[in-house]
C-alpha positions as CSV (number, residue, x, y, z in Angstrom):
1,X,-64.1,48.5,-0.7
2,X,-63.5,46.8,-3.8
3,X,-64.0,42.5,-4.8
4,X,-62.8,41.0,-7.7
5,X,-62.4,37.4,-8.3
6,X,-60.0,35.3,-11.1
7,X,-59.4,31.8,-11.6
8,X,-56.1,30.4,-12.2
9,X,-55.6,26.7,-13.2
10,X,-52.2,25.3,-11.8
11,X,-50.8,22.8,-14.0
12,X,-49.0,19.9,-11.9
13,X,-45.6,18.8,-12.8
14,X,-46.1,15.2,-13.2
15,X,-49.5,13.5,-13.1
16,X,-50.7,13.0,-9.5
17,X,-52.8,9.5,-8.6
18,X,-55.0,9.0,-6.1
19,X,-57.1,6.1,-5.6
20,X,-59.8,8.5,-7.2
21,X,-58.0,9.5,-10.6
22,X,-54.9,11.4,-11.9
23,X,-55.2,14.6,-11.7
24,X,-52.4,17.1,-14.4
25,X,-54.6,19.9,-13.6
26,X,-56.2,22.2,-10.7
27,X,-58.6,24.8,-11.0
28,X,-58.6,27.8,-8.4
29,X,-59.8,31.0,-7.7
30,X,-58.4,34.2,-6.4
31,X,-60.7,36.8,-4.6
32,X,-58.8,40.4,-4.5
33,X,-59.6,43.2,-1.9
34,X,-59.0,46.9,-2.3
35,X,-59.3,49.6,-0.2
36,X,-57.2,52.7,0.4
37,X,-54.8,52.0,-1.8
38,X,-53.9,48.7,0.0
39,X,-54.8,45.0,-1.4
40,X,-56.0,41.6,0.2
41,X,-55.5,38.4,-1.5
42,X,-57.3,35.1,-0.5
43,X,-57.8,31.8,-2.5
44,X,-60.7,29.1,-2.9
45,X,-59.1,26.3,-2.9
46,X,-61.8,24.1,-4.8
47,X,-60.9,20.5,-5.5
48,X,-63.3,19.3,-8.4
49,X,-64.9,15.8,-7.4
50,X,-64.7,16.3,-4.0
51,X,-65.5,19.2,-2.3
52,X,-68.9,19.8,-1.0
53,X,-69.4,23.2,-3.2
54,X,-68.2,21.6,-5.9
55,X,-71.5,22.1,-8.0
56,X,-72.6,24.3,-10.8
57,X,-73.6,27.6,-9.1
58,X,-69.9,28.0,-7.3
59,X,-69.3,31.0,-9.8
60,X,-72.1,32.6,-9.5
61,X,-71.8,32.4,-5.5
62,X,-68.3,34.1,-6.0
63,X,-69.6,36.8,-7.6
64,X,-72.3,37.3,-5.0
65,X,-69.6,37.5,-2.6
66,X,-67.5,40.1,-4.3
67,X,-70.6,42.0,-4.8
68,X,-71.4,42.2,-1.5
69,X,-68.5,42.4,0.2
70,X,-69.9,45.5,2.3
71,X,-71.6,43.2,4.4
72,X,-68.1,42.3,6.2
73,X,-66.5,38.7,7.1
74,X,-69.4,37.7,9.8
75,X,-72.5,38.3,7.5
76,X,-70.4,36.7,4.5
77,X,-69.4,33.6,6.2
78,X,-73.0,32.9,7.5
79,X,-74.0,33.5,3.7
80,X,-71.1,30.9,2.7
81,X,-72.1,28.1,4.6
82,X,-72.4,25.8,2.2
83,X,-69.1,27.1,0.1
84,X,-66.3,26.3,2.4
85,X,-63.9,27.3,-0.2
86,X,-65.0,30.2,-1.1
87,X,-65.7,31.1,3.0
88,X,-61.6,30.5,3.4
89,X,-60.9,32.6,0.5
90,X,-62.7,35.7,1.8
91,X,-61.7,35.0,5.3
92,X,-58.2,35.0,3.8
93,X,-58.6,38.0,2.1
94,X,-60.1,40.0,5.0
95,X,-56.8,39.5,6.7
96,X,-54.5,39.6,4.2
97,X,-56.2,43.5,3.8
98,X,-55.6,44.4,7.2
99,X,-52.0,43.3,7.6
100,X,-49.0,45.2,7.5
101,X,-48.2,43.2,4.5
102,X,-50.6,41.4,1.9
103,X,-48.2,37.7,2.6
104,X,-48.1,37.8,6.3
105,X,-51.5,37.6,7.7
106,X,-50.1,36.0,11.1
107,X,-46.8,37.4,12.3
108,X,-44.6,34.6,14.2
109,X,-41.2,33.2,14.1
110,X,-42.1,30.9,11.2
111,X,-42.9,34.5,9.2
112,X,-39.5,36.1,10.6
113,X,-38.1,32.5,9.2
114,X,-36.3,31.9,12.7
115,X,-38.6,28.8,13.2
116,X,-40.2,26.0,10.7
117,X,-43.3,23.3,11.1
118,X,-42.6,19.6,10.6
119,X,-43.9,18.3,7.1
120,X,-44.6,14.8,5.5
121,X,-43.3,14.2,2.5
122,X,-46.2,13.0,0.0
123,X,-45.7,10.1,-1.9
124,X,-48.5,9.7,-4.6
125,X,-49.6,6.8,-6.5
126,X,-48.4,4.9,-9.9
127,X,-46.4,2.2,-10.9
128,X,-44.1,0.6,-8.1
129,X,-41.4,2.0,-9.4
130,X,-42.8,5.3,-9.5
131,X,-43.4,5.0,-5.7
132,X,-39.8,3.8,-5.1
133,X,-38.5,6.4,-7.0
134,X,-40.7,9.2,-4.8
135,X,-39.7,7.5,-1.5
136,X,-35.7,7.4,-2.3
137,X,-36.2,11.4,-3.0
138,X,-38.2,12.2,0.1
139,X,-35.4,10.2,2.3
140,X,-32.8,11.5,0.0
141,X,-34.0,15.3,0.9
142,X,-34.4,14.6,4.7
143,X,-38.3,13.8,5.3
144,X,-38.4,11.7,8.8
145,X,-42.3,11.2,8.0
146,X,-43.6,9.9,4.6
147,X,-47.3,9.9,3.8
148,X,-48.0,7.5,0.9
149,X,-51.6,7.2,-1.2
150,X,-52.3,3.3,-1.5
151,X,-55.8,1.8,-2.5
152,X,-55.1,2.0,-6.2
153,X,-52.1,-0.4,-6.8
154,X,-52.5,-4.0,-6.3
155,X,-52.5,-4.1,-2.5
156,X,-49.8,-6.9,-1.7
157,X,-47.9,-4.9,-4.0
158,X,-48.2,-1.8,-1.6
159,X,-47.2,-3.9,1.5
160,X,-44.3,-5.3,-0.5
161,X,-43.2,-1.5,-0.9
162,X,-44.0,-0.7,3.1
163,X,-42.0,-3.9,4.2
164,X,-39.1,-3.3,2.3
165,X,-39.0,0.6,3.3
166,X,-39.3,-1.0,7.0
167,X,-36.6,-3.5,6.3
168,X,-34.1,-0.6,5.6
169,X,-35.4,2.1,8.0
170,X,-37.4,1.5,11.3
171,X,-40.6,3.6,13.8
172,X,-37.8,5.7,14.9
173,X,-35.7,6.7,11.5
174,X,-39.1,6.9,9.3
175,X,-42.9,7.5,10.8
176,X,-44.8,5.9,7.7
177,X,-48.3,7.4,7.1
178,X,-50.8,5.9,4.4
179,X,-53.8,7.4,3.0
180,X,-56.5,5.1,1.1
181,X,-59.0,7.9,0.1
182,X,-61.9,5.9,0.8
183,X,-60.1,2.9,-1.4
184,X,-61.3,-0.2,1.1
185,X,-64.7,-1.8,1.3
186,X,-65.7,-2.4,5.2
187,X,-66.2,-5.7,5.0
188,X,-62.3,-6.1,4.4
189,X,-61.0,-3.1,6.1
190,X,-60.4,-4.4,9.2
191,X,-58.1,-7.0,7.4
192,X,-56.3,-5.2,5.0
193,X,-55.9,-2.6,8.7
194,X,-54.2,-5.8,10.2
195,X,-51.9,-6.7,7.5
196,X,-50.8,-2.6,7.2
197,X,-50.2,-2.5,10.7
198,X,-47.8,-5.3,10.6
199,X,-45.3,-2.2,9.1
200,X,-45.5,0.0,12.5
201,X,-47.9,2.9,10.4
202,X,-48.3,6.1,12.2
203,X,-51.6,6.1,10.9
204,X,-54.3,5.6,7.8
205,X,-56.3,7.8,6.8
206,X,-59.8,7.4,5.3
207,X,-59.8,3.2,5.0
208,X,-63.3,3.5,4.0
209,X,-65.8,6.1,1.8
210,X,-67.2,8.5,3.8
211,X,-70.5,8.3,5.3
212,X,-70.7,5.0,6.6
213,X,-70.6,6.7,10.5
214,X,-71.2,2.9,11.8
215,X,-69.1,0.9,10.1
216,X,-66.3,3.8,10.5
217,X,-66.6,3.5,14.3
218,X,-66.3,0.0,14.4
219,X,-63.0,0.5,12.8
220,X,-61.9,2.8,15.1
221,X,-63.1,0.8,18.0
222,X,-61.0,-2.7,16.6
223,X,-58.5,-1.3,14.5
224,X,-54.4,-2.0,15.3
225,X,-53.6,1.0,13.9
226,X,-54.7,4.3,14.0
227,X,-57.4,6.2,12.1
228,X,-57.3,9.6,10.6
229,X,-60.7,11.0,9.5
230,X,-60.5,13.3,6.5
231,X,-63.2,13.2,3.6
232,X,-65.6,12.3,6.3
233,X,-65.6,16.0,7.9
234,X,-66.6,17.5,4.5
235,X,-70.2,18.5,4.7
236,X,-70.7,18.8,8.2
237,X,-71.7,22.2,8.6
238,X,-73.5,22.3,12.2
239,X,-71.5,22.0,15.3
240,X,-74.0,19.5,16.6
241,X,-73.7,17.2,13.6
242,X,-69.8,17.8,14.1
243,X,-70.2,16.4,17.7
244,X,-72.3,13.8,16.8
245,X,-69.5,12.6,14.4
246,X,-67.0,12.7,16.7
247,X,-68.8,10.8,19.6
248,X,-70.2,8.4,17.3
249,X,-67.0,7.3,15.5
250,X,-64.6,8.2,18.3
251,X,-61.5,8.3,15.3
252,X,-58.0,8.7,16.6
253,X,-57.4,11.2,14.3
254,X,-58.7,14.2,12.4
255,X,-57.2,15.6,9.6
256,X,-58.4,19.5,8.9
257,X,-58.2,21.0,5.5
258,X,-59.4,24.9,5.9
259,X,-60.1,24.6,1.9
260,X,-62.6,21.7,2.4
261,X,-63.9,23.0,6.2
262,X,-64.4,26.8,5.7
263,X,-61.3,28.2,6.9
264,X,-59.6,29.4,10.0
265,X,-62.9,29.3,12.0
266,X,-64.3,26.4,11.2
267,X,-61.0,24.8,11.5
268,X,-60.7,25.9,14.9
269,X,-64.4,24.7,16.1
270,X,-63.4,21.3,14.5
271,X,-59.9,21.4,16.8
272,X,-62.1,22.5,19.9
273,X,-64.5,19.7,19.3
274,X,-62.0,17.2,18.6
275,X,-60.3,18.0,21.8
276,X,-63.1,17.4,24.0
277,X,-63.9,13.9,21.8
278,X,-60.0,12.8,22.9
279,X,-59.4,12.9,19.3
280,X,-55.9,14.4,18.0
281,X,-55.6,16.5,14.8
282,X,-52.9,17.7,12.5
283,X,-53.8,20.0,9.3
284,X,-53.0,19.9,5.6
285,X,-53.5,21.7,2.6
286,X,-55.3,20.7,-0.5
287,X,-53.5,21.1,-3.7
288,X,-53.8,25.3,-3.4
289,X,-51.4,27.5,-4.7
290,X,-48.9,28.9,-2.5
291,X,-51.5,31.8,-1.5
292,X,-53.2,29.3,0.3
293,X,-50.4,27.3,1.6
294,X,-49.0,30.4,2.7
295,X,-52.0,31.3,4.8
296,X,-52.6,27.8,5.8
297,X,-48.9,27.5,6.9
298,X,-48.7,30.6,9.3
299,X,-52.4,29.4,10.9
300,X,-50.8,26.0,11.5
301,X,-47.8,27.3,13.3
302,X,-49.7,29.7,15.9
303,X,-51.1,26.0,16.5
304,X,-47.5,24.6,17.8
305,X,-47.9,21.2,17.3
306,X,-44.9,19.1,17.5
307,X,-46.9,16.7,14.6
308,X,-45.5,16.5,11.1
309,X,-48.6,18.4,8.9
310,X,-49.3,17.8,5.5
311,X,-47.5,21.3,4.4
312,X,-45.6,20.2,1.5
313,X,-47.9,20.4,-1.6
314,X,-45.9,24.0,-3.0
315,X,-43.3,22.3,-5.3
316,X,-45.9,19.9,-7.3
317,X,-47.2,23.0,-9.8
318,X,-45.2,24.3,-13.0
319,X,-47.1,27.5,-12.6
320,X,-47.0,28.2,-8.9
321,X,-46.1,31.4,-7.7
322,X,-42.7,32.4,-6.6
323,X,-42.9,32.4,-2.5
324,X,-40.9,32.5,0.8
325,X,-42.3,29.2,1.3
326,X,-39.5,26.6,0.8
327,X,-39.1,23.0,2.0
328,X,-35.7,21.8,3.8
329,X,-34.7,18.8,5.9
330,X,-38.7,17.7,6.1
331,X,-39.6,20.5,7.1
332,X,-41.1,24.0,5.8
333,X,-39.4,27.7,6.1
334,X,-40.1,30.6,5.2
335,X,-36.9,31.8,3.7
336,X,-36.9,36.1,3.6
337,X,-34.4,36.0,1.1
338,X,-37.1,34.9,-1.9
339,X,-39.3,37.3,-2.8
340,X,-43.2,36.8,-3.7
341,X,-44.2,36.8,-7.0
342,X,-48.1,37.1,-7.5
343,X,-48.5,38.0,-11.3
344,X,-52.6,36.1,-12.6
């Protein structure tokens, strides 16, 4: 078998803000199989600043990886441990080499485009009327759920743009989801978590930077509105330390990016573990390319959740690759009529 690795930089169509930064560009890497004339394509999904392999060796790792690619998945996962991205990415790989066909890695009714998985449509931050303008599309195309990024905005000025999408639309026309990114200190989280609340929010995620397990669970414990844990699983490598999260925070939610979490496996222990913690879960992607959404798209649907996921990143790159994957009425398809299109 042969490994080869390529990084691709996907240029985003407008400037995307977080309460972190705006972000025009992001870097990604493709690891390539070969092996009796057939190919297997996975993607490391890095995302600079925040995830945990984010550091200067990462390279050099994904060369190791391709050069010893004998060892098979098991023995290169163990190796990985502390390169989630670059476990997904070879786990990816692996089964995009033994399917039938290098795009469909888990044959359902989503890949024979005869079923679809509820999406929220993601509102980033900017000016107010930037956000306006994002949340007239999304209802204008059909999205029942909206996930908006606040924290970095004035934040009356962000529950001026929550009250007035309430005033219009209520819980049952529009599920509002917000995400702070870490934005809020804790000694004014559970304020700000009151005043949000007053809009009927699905859910927040992240209120406060991760790390702080003891001031997050007192959140969880007195919030009025539900909490979604997200930057707080990256890192966590052992399934004890995972449990010890879980039972020490006791969030409502967890929110599962494969990219940041090492994959299909890892996402699975963390769905096991929230489970028996009486947490709930939905998955999103982060920012990959549509080799990656693709993947993390057909793992999501074997899930059957009936919760809008955070699917619908493939339209914000200039560069992207021409995919199946499409996004109609709030939800995403994949349509057999478009072919792929993976040219690095």
């Amino acid at each position: 078998m042969k490994a080869s690795y390529y990084r691709y930089i996907l240029n985003f169509k407008r400037s995307s803000g977080t309460s972190r930064g705006v972000m025009t560009t992001k870097e990604t890497w493709f690891v390539i199989l070969e092996d009796n004339g057939k190919r297997g394509i996975g993607e490391c999904g890095i995302l600079r600043g925040l995830s945990i392999d984010d550091r200067p060796d990462y390279e050099d790792k994904l060369k190791w990886a391709c050069n010893n690619i004998d060892l098979g998945l098991n023995a290169l996962l163990d190796e990985l441990i502390e390169f989630p991205s670059i476990q997904f990415g070879v786990e990816m790989a692996f089964k995009s080499l033994e399917s039938r066909d290098t795009f469909t890695l888990l044959p359902s009714k989503f890949t024979e485009s005869t079923d679809s998985i509820p999406i929220n449509g993601l509102v980033w931050m900017g000016s107010e009327a930037f956000m306006r303008e994002q949340i007239q599309e999304k209802i204008e195309t059909g999205f029942d759920c909206i996930k908006l990024k606040i924290g970095a905005i004035d934040f009356q000025t962000e529950l001026d743009i929550l009250k007035s999408i309430r005033k219009e639309f209520s819980v049952s026309d529009i599920e509002l989801r917000v995400d702070a990114n870490g934005a809020f200190s804790p000694d004014e989280a559970l304020e700000k978590l009151k005043r949000l609340s007053e809009y009927q929010l699905h859910s927040i995620e992240q209120p406060i930077q991760q790390g702080q397990w003891e001031e997050m669970a007192m959140l969880c414990d007195k919030t009025p509105l539900n909490i979604a844990l997200d930057e707080e699983l990256i890192g966590v490598f052992s399934v004890p330390k995972r449990k010890q999260l879980l039972q020490t925070i006791k969030p409502q939610y967890i929110i599962l990016k494969p990219s940041l979490v090492g994959g299909f496996h890892n996402t699975n222990n963390w769905i096991m573990l929230a489970k028996q913690s009486n947490s709930d879960w939905w998955i999103t992607s982060a920012l990959e390319s549509n080799i990656g959404l693709n993947a993390i798209a057909q793992y999501t649907y074997t899930k059957h959740s009936k919760m809008p996921q955070g699917l619908g990143t493939g339209g914000l790159f200039t560069n992207n690759f021409d995919s199946p994957l499409t996004v109609k009425n709030g939800t995403l398809h994949y349509d057999l009529t478009q072919n792929w299109k993976f040219n690095l």
